[in-house]
Backbone as ProteinMPNN parsed JSONL, in Angstrom:
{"seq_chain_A": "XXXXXXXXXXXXXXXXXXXXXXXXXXXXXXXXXXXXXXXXXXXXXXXXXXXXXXXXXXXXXXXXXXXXXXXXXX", "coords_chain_A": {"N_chain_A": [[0.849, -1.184, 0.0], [0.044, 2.19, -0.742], [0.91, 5.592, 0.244], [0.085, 8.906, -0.386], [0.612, 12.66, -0.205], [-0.92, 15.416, 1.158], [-0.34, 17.555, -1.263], [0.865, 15.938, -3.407], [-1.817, 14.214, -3.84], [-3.509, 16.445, -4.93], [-1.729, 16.5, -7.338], [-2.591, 14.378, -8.306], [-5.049, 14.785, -9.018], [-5.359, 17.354, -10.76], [-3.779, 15.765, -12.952], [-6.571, 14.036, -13.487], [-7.856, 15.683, -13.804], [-8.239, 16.463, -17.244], [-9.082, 14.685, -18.223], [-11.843, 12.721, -19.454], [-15.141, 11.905, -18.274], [-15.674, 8.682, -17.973], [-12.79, 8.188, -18.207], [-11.675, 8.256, -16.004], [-12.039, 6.814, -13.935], [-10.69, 4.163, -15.044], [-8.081, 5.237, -15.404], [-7.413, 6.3, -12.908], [-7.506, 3.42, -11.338], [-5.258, 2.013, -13.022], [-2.946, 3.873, -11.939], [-2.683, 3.7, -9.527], [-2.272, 0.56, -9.872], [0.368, 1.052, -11.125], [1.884, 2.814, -9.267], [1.959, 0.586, -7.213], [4.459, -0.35, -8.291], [6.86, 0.848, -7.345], [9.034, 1.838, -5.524], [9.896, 3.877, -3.601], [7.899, 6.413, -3.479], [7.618, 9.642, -3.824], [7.897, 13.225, -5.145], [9.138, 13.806, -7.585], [8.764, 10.797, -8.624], [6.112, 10.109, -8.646], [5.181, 12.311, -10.73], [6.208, 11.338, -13.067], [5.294, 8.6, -13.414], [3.018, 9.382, -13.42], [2.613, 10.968, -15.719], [3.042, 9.132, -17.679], [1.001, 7.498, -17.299], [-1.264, 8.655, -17.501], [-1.01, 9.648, -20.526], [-1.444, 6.813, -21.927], [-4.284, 7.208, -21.319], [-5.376, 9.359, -21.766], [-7.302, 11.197, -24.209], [-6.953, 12.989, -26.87], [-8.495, 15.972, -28.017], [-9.462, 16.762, -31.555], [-9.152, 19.46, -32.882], [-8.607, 20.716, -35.408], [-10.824, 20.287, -36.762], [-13.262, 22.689, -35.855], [-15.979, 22.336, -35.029], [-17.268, 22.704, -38.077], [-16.549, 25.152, -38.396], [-14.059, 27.369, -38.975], [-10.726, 27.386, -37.772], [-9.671, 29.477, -35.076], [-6.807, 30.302, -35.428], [-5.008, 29.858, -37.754]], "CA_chain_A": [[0.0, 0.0, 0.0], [1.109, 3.463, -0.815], [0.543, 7.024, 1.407], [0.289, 9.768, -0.544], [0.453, 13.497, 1.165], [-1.973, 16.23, 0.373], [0.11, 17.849, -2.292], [0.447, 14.581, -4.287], [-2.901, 13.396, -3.967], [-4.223, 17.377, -5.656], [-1.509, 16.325, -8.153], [-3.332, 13.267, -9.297], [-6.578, 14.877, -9.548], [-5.301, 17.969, -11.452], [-3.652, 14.907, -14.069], [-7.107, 13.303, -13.813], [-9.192, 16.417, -14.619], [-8.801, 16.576, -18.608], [-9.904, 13.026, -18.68], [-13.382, 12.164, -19.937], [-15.773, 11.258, -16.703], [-15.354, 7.164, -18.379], [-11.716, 7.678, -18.479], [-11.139, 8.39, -14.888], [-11.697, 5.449, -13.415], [-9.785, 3.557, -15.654], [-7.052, 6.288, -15.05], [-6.756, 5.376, -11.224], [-6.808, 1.852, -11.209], [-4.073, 1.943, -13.605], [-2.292, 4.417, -11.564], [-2.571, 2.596, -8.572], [-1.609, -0.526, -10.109], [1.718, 1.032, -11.518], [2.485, 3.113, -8.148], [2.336, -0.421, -6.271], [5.511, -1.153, -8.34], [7.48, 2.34, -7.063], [9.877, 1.555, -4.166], [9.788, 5.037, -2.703], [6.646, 7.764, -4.239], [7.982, 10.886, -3.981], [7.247, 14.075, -6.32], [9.092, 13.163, -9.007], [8.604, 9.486, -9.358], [4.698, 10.167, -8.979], [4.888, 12.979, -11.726], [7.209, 10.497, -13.679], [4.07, 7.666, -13.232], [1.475, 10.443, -13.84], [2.894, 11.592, -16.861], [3.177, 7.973, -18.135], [-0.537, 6.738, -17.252], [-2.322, 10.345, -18.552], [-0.613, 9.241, -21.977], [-2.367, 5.94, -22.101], [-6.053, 7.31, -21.094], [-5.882, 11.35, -22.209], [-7.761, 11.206, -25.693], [-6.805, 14.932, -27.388], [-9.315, 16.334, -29.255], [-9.184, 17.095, -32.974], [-8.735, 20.858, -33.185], [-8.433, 21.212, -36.525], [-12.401, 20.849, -37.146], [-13.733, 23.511, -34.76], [-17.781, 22.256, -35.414], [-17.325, 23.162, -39.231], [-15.885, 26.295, -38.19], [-12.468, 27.724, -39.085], [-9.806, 27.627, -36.295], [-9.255, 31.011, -35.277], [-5.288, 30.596, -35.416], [-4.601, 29.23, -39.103]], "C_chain_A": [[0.886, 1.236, 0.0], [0.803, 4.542, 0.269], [0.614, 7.972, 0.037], [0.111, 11.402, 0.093], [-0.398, 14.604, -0.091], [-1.436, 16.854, -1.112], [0.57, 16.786, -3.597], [-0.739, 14.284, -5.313], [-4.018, 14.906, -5.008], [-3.167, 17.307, -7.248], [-2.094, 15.676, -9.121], [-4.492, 13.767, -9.942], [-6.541, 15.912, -11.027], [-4.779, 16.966, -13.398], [-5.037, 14.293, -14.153], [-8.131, 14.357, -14.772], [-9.225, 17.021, -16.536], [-9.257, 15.479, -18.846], [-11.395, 13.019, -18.652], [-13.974, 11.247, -18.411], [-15.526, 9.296, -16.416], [-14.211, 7.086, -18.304], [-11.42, 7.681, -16.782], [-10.672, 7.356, -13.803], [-11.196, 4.487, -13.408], [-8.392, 3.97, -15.218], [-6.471, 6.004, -13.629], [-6.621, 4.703, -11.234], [-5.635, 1.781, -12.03], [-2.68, 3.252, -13.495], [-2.097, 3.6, -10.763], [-2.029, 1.711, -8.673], [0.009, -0.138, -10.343], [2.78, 1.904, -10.401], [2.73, 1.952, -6.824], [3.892, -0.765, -6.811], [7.133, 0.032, -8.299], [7.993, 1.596, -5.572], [9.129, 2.984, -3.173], [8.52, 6.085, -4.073], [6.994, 9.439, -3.771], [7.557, 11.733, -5.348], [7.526, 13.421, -7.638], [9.076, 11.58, -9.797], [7.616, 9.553, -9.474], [4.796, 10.853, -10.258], [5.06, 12.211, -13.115], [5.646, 9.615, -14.4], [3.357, 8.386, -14.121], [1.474, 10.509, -15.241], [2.592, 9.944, -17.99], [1.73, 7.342, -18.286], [-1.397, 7.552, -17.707], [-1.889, 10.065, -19.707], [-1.305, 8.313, -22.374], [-3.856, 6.266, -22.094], [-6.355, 8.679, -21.746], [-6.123, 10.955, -24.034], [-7.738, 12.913, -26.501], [-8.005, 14.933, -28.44], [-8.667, 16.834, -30.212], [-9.638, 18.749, -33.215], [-8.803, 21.507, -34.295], [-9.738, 21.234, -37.199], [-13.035, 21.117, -36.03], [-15.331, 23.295, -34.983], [-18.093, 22.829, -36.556], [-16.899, 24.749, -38.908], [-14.093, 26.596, -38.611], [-11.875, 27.973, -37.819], [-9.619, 29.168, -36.551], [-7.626, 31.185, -35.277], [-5.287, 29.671, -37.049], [-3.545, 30.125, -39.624]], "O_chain_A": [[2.005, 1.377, 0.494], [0.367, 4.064, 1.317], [1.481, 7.529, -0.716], [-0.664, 11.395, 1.049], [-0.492, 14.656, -1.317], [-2.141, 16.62, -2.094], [0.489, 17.194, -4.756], [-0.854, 14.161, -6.532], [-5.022, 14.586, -5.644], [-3.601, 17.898, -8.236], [-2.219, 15.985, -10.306], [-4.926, 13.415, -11.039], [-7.198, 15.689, -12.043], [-5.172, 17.273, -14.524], [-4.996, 13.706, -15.235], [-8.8, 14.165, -15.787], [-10.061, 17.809, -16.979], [-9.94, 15.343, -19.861], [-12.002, 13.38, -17.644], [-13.449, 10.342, -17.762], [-15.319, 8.707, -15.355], [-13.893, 5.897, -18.286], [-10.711, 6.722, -16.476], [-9.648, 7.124, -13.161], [-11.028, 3.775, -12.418], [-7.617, 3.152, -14.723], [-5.35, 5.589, -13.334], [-5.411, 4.489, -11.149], [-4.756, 1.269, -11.338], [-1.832, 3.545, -14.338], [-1.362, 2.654, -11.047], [-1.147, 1.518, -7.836], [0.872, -0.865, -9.849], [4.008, 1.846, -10.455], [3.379, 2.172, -5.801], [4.628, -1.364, -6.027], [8.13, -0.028, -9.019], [7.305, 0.952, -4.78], [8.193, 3.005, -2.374], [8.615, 6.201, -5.295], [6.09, 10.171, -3.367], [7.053, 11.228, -6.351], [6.81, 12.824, -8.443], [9.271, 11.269, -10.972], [7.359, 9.083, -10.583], [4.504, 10.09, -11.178], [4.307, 12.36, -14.078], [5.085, 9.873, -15.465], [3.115, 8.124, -15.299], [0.507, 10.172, -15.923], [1.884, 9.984, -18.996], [1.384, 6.753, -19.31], [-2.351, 7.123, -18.357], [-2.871, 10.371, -20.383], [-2.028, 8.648, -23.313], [-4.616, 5.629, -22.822], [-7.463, 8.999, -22.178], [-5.279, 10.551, -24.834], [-8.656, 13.733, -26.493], [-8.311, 14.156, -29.345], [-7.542, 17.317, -30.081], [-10.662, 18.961, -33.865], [-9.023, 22.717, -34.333], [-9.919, 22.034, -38.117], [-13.398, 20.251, -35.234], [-15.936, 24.357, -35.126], [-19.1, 23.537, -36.513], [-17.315, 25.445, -39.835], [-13.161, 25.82, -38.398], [-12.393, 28.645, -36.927], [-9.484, 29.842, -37.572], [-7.219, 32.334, -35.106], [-5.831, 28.57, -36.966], [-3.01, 29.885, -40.706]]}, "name": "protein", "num_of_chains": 1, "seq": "XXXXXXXXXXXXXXXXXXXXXXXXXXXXXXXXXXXXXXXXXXXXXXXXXXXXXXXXXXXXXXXXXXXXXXXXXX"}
C-alpha cells in the first residue's frame, strides 16, 4: 500500500481532470496498479508515473475541425 500526502494526492486529480468522466476510473486503477511497483513515491517518481498513465487514457481532441468552423489561429 502506498501514502500519498496532500500535495500529491491534488496532483493526481489535477492529471485526472482533462480526462473524460469514463476515463477516470480507468485512469486510477491503472495508476494505482503502476504506483504499487514504485519503491519510494515521492514528487518526481509520482509525476514520472502520472505523466506515463495520462498518456495511455488522455484522448486529445481534434482541433483542426472547430464544429465546421475555421480555427481562429490558421
Amino acid at each position: 500500500m502506498f501514502k500519498l500526502n496532500d500535495e500529491q494526492r491534488s496532483q493526481v486529480m489535477r492529471a485526472a481532470a482533462p480526462l473524460g468522466r469514463g476515463t477516470r476510473l480507468a485512469f486510477m486503477r491503472d495508476l494505482a496498479t503502476e504506483l504499487t511497483k514504485v519503491d519510494l513515491i515521492g514528487d518526481g517518481a509520482l509525476f514520472r508515473v502520472l505523466r506515463e498513465v495520462q498518456k495511455r487514457h488522455f484522448d486529445a481532441p481534434d482541433l483542426s475541425r472547430a464544429h465546421g468552423k475555421t480555427a481562429k489561429y490558421r
